[in-house]
gemmi code that builds the backbone of each chain (N, CA, C; Angstrom):
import gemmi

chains = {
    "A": [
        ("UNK", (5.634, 45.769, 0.279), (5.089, 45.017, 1.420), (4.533, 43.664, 0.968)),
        ("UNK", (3.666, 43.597, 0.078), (2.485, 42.295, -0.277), (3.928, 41.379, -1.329)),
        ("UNK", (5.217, 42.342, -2.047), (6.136, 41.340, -2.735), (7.229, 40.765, -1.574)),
        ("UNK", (6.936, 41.449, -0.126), (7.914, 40.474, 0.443), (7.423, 39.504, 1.507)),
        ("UNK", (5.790, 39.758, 1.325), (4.740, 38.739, 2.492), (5.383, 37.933, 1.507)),
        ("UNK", (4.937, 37.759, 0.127), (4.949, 36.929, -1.192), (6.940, 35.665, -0.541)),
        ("UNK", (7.372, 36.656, -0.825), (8.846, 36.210, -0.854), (9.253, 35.236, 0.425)),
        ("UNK", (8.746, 35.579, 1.923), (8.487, 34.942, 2.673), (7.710, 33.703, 2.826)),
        ("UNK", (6.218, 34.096, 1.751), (5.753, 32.545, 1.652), (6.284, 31.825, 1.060)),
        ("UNK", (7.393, 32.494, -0.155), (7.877, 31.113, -0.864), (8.626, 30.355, -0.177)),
        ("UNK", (9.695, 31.085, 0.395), (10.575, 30.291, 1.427), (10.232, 29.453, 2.395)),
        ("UNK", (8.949, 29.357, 2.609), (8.391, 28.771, 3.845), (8.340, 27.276, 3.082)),
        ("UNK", (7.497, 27.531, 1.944), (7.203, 26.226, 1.400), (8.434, 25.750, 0.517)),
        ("UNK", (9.352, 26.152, 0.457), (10.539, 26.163, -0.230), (11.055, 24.760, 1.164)),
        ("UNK", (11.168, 25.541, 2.339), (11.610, 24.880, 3.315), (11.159, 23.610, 3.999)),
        ("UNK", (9.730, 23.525, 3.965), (8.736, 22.190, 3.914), (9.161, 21.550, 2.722)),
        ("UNK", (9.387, 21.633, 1.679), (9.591, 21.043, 0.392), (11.088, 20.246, 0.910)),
        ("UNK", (11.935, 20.780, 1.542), (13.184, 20.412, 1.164), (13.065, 19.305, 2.592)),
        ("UNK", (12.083, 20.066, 3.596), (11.978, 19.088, 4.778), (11.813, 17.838, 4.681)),
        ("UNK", (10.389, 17.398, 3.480), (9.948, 16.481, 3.338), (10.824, 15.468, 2.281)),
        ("UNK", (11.529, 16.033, 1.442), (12.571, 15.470, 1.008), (13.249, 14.159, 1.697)),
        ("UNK", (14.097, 15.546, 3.012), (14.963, 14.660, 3.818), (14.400, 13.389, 4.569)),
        ("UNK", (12.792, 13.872, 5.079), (12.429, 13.087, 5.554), (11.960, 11.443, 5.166)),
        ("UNK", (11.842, 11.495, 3.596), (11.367, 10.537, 3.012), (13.077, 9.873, 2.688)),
        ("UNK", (14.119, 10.685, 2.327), (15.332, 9.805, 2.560), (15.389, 8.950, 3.453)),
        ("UNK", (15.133, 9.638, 4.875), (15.932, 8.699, 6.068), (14.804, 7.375, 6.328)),
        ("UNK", (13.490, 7.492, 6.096), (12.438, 6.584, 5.651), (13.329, 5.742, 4.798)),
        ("UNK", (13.476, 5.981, 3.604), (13.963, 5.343, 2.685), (14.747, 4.224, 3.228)),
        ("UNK", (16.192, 4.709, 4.151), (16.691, 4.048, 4.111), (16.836, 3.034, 5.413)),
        ("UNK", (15.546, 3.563, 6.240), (15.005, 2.820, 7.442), (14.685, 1.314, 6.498)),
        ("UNK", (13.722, 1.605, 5.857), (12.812, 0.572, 4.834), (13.831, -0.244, 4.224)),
        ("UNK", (14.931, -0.111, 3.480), (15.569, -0.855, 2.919), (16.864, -1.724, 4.141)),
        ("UNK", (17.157, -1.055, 4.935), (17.484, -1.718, 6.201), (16.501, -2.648, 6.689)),
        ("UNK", (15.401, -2.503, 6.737), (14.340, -3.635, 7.048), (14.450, -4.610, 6.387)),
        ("UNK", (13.926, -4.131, 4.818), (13.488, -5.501, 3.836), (14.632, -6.214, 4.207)),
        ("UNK", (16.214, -6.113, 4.299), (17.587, -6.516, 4.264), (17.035, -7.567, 5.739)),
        ("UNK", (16.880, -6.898, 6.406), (17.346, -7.622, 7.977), (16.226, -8.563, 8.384)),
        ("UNK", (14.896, -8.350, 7.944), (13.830, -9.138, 8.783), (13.270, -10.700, 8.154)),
        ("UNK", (12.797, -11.130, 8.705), (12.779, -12.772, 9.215), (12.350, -13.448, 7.707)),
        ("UNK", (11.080, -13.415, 7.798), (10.093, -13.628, 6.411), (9.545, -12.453, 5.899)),
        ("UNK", (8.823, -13.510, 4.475), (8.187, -12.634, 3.280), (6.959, -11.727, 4.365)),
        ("UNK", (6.340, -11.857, 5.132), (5.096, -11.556, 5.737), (5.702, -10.137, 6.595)),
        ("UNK", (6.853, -10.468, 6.930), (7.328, -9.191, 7.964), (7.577, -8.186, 7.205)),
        ("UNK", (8.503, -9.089, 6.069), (9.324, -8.033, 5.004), (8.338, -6.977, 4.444)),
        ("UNK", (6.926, -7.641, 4.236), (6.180, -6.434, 3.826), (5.670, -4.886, 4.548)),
        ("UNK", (6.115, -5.404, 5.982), (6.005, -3.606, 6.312), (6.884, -2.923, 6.166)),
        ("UNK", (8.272, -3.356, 6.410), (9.221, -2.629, 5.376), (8.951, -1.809, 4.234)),
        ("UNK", (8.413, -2.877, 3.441), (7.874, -2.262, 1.859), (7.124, -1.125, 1.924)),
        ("UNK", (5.971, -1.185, 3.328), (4.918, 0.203, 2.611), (5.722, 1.083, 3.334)),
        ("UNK", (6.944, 1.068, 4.355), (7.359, 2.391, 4.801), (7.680, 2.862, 3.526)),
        ("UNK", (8.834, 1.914, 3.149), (9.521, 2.146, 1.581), (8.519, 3.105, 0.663)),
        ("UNK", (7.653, 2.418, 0.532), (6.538, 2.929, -0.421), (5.770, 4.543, 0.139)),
        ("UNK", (5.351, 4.354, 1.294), (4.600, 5.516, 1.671), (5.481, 6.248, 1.805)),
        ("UNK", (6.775, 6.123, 2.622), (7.026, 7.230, 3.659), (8.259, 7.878, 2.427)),
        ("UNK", (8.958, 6.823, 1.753), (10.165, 6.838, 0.488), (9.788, 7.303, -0.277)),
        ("UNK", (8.570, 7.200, -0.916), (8.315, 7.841, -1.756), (7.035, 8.647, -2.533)),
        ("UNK", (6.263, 8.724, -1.620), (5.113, 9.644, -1.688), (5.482, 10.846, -1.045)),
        ("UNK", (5.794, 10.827, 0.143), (6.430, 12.304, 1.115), (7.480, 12.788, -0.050)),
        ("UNK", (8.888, 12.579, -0.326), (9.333, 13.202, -1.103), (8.848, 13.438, -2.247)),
        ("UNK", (8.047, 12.813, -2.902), (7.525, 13.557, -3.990), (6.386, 14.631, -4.074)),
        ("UNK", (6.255, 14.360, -3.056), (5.103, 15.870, -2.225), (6.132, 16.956, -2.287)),
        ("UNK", (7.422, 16.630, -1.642), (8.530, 17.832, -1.748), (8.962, 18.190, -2.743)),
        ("UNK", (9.219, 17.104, -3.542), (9.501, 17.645, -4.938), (8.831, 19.187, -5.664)),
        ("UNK", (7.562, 18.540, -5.434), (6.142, 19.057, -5.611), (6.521, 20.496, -5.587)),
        ("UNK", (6.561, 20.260, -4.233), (6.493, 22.039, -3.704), (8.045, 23.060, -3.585)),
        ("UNK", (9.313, 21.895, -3.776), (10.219, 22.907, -4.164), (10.243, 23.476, -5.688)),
        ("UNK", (9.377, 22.252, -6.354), (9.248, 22.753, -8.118), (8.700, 24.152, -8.239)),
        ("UNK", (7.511, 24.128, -7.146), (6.427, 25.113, -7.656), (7.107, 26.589, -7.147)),
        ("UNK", (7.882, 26.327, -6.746), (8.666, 27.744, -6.247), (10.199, 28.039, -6.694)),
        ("UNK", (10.615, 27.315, -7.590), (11.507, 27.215, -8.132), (11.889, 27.892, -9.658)),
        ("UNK", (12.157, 29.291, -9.931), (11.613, 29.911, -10.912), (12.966, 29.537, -11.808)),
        ("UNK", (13.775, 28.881, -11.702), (14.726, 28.893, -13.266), (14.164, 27.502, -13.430)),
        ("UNK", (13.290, 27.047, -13.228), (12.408, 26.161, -14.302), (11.631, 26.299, -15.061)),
        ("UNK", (11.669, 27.868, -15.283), (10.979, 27.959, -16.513), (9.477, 27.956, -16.317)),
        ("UNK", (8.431, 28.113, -17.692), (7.316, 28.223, -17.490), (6.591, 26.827, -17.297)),
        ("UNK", (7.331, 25.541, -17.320), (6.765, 24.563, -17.176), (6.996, 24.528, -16.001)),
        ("UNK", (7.453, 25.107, -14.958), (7.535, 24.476, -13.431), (6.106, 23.929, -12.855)),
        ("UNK", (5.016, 24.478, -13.383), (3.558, 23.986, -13.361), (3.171, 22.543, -13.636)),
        ("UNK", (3.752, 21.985, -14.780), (3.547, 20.991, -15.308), (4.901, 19.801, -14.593)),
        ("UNK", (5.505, 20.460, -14.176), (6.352, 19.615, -13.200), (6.252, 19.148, -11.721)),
        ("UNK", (5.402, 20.292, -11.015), (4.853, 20.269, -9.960), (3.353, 19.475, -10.021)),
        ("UNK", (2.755, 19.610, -10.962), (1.348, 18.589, -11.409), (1.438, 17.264, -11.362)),
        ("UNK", (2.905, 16.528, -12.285), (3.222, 15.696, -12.609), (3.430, 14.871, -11.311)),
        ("UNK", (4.654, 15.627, -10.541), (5.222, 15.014, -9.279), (3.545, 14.646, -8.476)),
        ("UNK", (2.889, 15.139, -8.273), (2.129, 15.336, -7.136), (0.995, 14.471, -8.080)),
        ("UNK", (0.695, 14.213, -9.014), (-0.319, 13.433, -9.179), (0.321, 11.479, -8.753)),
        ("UNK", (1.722, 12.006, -9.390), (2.386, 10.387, -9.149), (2.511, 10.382, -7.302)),
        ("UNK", (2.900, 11.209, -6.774), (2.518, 10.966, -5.350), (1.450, 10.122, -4.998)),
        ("UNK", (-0.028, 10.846, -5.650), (-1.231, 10.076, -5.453), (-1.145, 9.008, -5.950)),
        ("UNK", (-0.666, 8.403, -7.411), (-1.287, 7.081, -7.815), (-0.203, 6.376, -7.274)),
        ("UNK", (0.593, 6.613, -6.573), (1.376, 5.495, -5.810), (0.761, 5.151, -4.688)),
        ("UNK", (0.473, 5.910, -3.826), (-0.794, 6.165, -2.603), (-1.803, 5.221, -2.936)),
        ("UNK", (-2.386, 5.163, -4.294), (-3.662, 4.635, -4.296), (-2.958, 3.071, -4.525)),
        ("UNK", (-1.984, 2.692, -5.677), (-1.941, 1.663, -6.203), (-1.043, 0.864, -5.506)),
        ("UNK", (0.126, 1.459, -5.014), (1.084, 0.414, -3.889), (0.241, -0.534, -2.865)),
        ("UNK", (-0.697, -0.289, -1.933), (-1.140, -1.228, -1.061), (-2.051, -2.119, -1.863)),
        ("UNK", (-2.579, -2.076, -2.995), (-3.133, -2.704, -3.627), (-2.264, -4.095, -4.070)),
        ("UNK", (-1.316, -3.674, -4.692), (-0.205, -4.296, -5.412), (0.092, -5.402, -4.273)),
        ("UNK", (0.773, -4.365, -2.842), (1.225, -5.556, -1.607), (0.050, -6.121, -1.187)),
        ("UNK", (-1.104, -6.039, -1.215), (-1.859, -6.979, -0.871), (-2.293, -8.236, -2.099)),
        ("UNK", (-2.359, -7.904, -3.052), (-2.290, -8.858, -3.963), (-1.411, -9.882, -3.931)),
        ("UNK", (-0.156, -9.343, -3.895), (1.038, -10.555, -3.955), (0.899, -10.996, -2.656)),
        ("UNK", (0.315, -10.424, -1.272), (0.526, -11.415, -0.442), (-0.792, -12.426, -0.368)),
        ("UNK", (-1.509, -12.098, -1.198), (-2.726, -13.258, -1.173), (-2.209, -14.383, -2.078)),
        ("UNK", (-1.155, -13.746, -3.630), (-1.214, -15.216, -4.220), (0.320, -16.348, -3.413)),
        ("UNK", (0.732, -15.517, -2.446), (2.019, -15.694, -1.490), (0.931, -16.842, -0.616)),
        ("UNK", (-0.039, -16.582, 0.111), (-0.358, -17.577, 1.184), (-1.260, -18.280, 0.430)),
        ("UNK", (-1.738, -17.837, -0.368), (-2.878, -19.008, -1.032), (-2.217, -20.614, -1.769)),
        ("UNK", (-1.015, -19.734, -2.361), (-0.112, -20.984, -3.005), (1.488, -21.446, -2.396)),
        ("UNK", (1.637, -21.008, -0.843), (2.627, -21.321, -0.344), (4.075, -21.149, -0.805)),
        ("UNK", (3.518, -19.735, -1.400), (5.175, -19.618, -2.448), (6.199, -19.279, -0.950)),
        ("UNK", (5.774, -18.354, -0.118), (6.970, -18.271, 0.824), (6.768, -18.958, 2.089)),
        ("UNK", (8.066, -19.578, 2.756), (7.495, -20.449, 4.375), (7.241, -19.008, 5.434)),
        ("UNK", (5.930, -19.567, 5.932), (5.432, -18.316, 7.392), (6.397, -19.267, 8.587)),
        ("UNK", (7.331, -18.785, 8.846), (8.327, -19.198, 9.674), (8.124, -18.964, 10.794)),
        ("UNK", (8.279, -17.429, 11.506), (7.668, -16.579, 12.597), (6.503, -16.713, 12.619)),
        ("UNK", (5.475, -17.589, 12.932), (3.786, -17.374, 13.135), (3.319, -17.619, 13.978)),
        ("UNK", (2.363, -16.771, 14.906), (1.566, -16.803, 16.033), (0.101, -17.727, 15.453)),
        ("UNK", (-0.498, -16.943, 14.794), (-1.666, -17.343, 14.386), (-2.031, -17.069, 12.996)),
        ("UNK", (-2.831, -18.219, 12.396), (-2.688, -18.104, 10.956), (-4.370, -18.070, 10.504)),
        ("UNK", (-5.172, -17.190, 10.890), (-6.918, -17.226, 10.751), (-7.201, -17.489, 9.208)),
        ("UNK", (-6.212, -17.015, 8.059), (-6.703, -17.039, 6.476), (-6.419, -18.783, 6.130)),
        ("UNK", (-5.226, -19.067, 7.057), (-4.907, -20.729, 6.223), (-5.917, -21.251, 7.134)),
        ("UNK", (-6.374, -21.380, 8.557), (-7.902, -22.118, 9.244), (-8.905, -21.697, 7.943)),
        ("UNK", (-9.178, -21.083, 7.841), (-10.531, -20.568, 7.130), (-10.460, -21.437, 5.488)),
        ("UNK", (-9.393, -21.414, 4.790), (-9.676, -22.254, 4.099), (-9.190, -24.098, 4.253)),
        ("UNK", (-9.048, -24.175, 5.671), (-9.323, -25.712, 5.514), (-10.411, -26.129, 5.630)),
    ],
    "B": [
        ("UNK", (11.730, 33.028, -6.791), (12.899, 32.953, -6.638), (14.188, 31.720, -6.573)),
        ("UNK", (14.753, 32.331, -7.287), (16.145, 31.179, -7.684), (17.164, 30.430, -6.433)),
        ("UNK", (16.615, 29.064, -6.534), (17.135, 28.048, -5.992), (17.724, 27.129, -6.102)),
        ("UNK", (18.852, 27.535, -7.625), (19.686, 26.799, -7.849), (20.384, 26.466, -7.115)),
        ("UNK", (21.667, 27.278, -6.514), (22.786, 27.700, -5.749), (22.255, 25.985, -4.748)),
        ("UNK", (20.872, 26.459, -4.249), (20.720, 25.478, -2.588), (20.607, 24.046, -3.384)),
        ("UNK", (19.784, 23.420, -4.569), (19.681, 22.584, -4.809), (20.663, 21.753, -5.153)),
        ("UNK", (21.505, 22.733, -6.029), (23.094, 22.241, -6.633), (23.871, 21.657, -5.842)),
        ("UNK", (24.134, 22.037, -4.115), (24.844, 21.618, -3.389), (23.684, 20.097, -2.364)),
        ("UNK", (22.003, 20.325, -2.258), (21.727, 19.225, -1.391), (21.536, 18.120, -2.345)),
        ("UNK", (20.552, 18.529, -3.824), (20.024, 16.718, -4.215), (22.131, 15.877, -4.059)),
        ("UNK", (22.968, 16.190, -4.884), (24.024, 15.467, -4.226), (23.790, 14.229, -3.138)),
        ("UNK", (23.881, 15.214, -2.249), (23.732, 14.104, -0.998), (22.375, 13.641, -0.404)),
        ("UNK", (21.385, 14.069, -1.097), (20.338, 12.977, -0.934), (20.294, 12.200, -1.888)),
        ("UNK", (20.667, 11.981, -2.531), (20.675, 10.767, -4.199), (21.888, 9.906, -3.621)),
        ("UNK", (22.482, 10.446, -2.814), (23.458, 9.376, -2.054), (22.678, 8.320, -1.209)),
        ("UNK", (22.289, 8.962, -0.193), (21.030, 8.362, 0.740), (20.296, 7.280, -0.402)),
        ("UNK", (19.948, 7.826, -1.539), (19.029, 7.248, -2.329), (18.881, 5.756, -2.750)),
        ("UNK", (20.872, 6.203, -3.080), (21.632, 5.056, -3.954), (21.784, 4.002, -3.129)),
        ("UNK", (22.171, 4.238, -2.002), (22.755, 3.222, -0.783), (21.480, 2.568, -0.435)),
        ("UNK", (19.866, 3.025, -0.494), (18.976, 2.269, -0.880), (18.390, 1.602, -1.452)),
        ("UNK", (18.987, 2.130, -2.749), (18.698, 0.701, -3.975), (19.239, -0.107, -3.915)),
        ("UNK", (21.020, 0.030, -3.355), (21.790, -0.946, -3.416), (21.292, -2.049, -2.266)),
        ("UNK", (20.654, -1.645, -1.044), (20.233, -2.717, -0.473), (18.880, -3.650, -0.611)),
        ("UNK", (18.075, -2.529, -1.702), (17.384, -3.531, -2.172), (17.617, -4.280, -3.295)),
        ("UNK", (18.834, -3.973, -3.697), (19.571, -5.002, -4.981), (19.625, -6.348, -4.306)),
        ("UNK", (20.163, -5.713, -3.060), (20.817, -7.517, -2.224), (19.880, -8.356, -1.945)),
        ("UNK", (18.579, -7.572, -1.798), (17.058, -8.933, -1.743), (16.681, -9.084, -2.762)),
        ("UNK", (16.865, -8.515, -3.858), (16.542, -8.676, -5.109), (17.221, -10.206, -6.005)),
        ("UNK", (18.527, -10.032, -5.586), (19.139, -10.694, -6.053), (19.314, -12.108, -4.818)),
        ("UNK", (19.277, -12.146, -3.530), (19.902, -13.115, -3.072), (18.056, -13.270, -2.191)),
        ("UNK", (16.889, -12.445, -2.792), (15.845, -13.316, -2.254), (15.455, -14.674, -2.083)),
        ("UNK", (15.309, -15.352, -0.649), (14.810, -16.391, -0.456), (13.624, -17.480, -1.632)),
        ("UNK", (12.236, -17.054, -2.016), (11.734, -17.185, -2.663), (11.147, -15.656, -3.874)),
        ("UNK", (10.413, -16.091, -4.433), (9.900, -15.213, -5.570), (9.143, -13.866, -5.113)),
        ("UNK", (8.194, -14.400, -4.224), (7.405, -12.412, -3.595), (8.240, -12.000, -2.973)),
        ("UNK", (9.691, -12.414, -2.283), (11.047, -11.698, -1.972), (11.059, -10.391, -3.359)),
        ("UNK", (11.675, -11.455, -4.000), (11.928, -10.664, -5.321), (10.962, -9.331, -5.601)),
        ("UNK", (9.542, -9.933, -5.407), (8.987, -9.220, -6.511), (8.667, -7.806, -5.597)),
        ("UNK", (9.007, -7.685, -4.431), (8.770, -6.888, -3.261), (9.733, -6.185, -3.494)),
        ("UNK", (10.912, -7.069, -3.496), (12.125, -5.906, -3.822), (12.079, -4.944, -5.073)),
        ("UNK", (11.714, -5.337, -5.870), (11.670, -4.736, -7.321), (10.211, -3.798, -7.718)),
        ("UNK", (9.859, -3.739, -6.896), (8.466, -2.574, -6.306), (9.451, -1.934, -5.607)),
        ("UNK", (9.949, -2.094, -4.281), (9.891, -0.508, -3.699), (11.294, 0.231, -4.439)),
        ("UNK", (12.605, -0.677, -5.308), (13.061, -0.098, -5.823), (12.378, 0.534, -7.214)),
        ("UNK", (11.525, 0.291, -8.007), (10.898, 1.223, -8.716), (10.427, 2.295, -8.140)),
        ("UNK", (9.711, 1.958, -6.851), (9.078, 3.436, -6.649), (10.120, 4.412, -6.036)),
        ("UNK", (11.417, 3.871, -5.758), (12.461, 4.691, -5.502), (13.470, 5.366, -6.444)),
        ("UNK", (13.341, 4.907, -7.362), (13.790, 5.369, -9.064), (12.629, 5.940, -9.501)),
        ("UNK", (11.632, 6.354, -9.294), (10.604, 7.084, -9.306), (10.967, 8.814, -9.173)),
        ("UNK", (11.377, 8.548, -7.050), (11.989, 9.900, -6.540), (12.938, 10.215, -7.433)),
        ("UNK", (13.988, 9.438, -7.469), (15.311, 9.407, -8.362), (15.271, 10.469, -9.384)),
        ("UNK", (14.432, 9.860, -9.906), (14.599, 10.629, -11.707), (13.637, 11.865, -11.564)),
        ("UNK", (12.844, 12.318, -10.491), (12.378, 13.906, -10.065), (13.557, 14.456, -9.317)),
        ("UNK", (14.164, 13.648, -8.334), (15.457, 14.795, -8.150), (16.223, 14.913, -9.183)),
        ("UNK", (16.820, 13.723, -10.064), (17.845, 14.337, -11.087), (17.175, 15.301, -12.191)),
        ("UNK", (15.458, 15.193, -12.246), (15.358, 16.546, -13.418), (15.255, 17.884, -12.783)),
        ("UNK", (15.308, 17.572, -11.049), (15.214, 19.211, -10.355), (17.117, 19.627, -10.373)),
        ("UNK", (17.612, 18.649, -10.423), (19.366, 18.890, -10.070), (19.410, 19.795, -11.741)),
        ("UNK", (19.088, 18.868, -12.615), (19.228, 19.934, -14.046), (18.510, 20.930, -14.993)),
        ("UNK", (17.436, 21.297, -14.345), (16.326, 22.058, -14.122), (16.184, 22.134, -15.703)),
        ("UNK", (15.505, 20.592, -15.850), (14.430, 20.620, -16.715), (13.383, 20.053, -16.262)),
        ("UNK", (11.930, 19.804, -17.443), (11.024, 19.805, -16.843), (10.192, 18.207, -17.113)),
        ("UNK", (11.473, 17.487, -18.585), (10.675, 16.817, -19.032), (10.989, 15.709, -19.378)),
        ("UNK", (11.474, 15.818, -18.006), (12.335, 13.696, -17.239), (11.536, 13.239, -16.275)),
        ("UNK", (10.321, 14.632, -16.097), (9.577, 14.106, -14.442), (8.564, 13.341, -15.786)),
        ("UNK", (8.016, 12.774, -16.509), (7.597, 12.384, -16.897), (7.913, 10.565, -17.087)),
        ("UNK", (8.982, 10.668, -16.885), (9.714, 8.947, -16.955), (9.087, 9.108, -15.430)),
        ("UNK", (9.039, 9.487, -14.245), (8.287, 8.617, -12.782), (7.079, 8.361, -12.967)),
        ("UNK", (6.142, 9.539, -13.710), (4.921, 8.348, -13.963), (4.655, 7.325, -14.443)),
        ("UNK", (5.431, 6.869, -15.889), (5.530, 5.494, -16.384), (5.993, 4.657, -15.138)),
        ("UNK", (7.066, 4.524, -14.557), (7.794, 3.580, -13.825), (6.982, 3.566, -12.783)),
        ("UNK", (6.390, 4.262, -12.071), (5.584, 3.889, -11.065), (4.073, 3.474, -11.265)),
        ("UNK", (3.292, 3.333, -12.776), (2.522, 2.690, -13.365), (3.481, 1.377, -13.154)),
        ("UNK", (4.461, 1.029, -14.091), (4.810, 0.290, -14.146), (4.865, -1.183, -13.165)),
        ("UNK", (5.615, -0.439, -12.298), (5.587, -1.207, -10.759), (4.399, -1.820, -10.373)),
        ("UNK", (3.360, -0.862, -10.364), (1.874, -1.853, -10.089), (1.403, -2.728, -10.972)),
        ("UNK", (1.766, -2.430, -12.408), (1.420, -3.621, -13.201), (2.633, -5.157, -13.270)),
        ("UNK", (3.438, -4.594, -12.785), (4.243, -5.785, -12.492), (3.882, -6.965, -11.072)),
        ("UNK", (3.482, -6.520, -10.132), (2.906, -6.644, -9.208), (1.237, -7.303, -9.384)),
        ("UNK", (0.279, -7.062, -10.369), (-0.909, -7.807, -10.510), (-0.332, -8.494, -11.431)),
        ("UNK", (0.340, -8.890, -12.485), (0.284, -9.739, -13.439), (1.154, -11.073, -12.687)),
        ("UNK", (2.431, -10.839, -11.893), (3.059, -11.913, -11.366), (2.351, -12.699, -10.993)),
        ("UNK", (0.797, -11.512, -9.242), (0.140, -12.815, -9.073), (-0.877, -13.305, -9.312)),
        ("UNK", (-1.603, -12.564, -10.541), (-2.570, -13.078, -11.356), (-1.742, -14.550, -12.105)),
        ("UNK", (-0.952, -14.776, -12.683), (-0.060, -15.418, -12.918), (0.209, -16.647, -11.846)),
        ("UNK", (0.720, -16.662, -10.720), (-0.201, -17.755, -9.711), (-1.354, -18.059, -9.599)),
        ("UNK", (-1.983, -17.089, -9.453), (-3.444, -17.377, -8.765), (-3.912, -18.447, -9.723)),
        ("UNK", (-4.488, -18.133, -11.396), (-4.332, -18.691, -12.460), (-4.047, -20.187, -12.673)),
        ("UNK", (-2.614, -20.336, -11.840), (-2.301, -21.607, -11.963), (-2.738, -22.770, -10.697)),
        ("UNK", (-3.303, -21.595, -9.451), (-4.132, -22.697, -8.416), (-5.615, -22.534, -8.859)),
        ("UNK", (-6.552, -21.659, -9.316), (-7.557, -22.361, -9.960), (-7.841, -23.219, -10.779)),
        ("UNK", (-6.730, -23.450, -11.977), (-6.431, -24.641, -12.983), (-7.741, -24.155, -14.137)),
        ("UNK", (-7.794, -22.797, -14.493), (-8.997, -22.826, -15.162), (-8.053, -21.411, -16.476)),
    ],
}
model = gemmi.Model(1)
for chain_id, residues in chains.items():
    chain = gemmi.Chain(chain_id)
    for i, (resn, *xyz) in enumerate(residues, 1):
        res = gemmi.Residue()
        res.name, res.seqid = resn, gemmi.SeqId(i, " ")
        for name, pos in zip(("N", "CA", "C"), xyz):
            atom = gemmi.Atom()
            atom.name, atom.element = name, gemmi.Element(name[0])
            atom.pos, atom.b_iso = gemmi.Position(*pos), 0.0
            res.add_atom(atom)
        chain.add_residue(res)
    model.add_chain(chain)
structure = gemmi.Structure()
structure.add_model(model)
structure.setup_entities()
């Protein structure tokens, strides 16, 4: 009874694992259809964090959890499932960091033209 | 329980999906307008060669290739502060 509750939970998360996979593919390739198609550097960057969040933090959450249930990996499947899922996080933490950086030294030093612009409150503020 | 059999037949065709994403961020990579083009492109394809190289060590079920996505996705963020520390640098003049 309690080895086939067991057997059932794996499959469950077996199946979320493989969900989140797919889901961070079709992200994926939403995001890179973007960066490709949209106007300027300023737009192009929401592209990027789908890319970033949805491309590749979600699937590596799946990774995560098809590793941890995945027994012909051996006794390291632990250390594979750790691995995936900590890099999940430091992408989480360090990607919006990164895109906000480059877009400050982007408008501060006019490396790209704001082509599409409604309103520009950071270039008022430093005139 | 063993999940070869299912994996063997899907990473395949999601590393397809994968590829056809790098390749379009090759094309901003390479034919970007100015430089944070570039350097945008070459972030989210790292963090997509990131996934990459965890599906290809789940396709050959080892354990100790998932270790190349943490470098490369360190990587990526340090490529990303040094470019525009690297501007910034050159509009303070100091």
């Amino acid at each position: 009874m309690i080895r086939m509750l067991g057997e059932i939970i794996q499959q469950i998360v077996f199946g979320i694992g493989v969900c989140l996979v797919t889901i961070g593919a079709v992200f994926d390739l939403l995001a890179a259809l973007g960066l490709v198609r949209f106007p300027c550097f300023y737009v192009r960057m929401h592209a990027a964090t789908i890319g970033v969040i949805g491309g590749a933090v979600v699937p590596l959450i799946g990774v995560s959890l098809i590793s941890l249930v995945s027994d012909q990996l051996g006794p390291y499947r632990f250390m594979f499932a750790g691995i995936s899922f900590f890099t999940a996080l430091l992408i989480m933490i360090t990607a919006p960091v990164g895109t906000h950086i480059l877009a400050n030294a982007a408008h501060k030093l006019d490396l790209s033209p704001k082509e599409p612009i409604i309103v520009d409150k950071m270039g008022e503020d430093k005139r | 329980m063993n999940t070869s059999w299912f994996l063997s037949l899907y990473i395949p065709v999601i590393t397809c999906v994968f590829i056809a994403a790098i390749t379009l961020y090759m094309y901003r990579i390479l034919r970007g307008p100015t430089i944070p083009d570039m350097v945008l492109g070459i972030d989210c394809m790292s963090y997509d060669l990131a996934v990459f190289i965890a599906l290809v060590s789940l396709y050959y079920d080892t354990s100790f290739l998932i270790i190349g996505s943490l470098m490369i996705s360190l990587w990526a963020f340090m490529f990303d502060v040094y470019i525009s520390k690297y501007y910034l640098k050159k509009e303070l003049g100091d």
